[in-house]
VEXKOL-602173 format. One record per residue (C-alpha): residue in one letter; chain; x negated, y, z. Coordinates in steps of 0.2 Angstrom, whole numbers. Example, Ala and Ser with C-alpha at 12.3 -4.5 7.8 and 13.67 -1.06 7.14 Angstrom:
<recs>
   resn   chain       u       v       w
      a       A     -62     -22      39
      s       A     -68      -5      36
</recs>
This chain:
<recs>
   resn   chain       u       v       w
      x       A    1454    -403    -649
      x       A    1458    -387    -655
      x       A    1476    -389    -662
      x       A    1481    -406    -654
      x       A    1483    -400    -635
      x       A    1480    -390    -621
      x       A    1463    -389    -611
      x       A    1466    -394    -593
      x       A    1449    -393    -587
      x       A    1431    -400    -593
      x       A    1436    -414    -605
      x       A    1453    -415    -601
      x       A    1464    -411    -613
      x       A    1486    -414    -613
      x       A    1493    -415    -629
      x       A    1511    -419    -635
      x       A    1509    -429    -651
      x       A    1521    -436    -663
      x       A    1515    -453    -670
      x       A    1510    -445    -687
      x       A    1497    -433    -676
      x       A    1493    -447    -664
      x       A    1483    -457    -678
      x       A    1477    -439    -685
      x       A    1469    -434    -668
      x       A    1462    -452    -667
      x       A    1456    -455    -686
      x       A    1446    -436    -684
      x       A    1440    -443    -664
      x       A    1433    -458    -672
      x       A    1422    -451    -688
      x       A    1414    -439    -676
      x       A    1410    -446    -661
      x       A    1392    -456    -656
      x       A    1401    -473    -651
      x       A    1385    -480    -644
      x       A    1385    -462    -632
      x       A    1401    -456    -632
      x       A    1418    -463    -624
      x       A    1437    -455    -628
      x       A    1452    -462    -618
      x       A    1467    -455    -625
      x       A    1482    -459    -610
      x       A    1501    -462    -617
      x       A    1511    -460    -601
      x       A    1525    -462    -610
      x       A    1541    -455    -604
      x       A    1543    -446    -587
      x       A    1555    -460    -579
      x       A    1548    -475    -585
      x       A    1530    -473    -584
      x       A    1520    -486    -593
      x       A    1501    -479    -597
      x       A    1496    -487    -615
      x       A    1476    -483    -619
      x       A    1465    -482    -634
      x       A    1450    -482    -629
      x       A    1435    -474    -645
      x       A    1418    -478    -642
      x       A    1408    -487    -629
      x       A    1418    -502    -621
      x       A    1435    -497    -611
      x       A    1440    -509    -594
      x       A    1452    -504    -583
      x       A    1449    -501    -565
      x       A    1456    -518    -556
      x       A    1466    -513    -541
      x       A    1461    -525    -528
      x       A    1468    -526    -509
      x       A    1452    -522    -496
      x       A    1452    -531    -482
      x       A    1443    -519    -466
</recs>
């Protein structure tokens, strides 16, 4: 990640990328990680007012969380 972003802690990682170095970070992800081990989410937020999280999800199979109401 050296180069993309800032560490935040353990595998977390912020990065502010154009689109040009958004499909850089995700071509050089992709030829080296073990996609049958290894799993890389990579979070747009998208802009500050109008958040609307897109994912791409490299390596073992992404689902989101459902958010379900719990009935006590």
């Amino acid at each position: 990640m050296e180069g993309f972003g800032e560490w935040l802690q353990l595998s977390l990682f912020q990065c502010r990328l154009s689109v040009r170095r958004h499909a850089e970070l995700i071509a050089l992800l992709d030829g080296i990680i073990h996609h049958s081990d290894d799993h890389v989410i990579l979070v747009d937020v998208g802009l500050a007012d109008q958040v609307v999280p897109r994912v791409v999800s490299l390596g073992k199979t992404y689902s989101a969380v459902e958010r379900e109401p719990v009935i006590v």
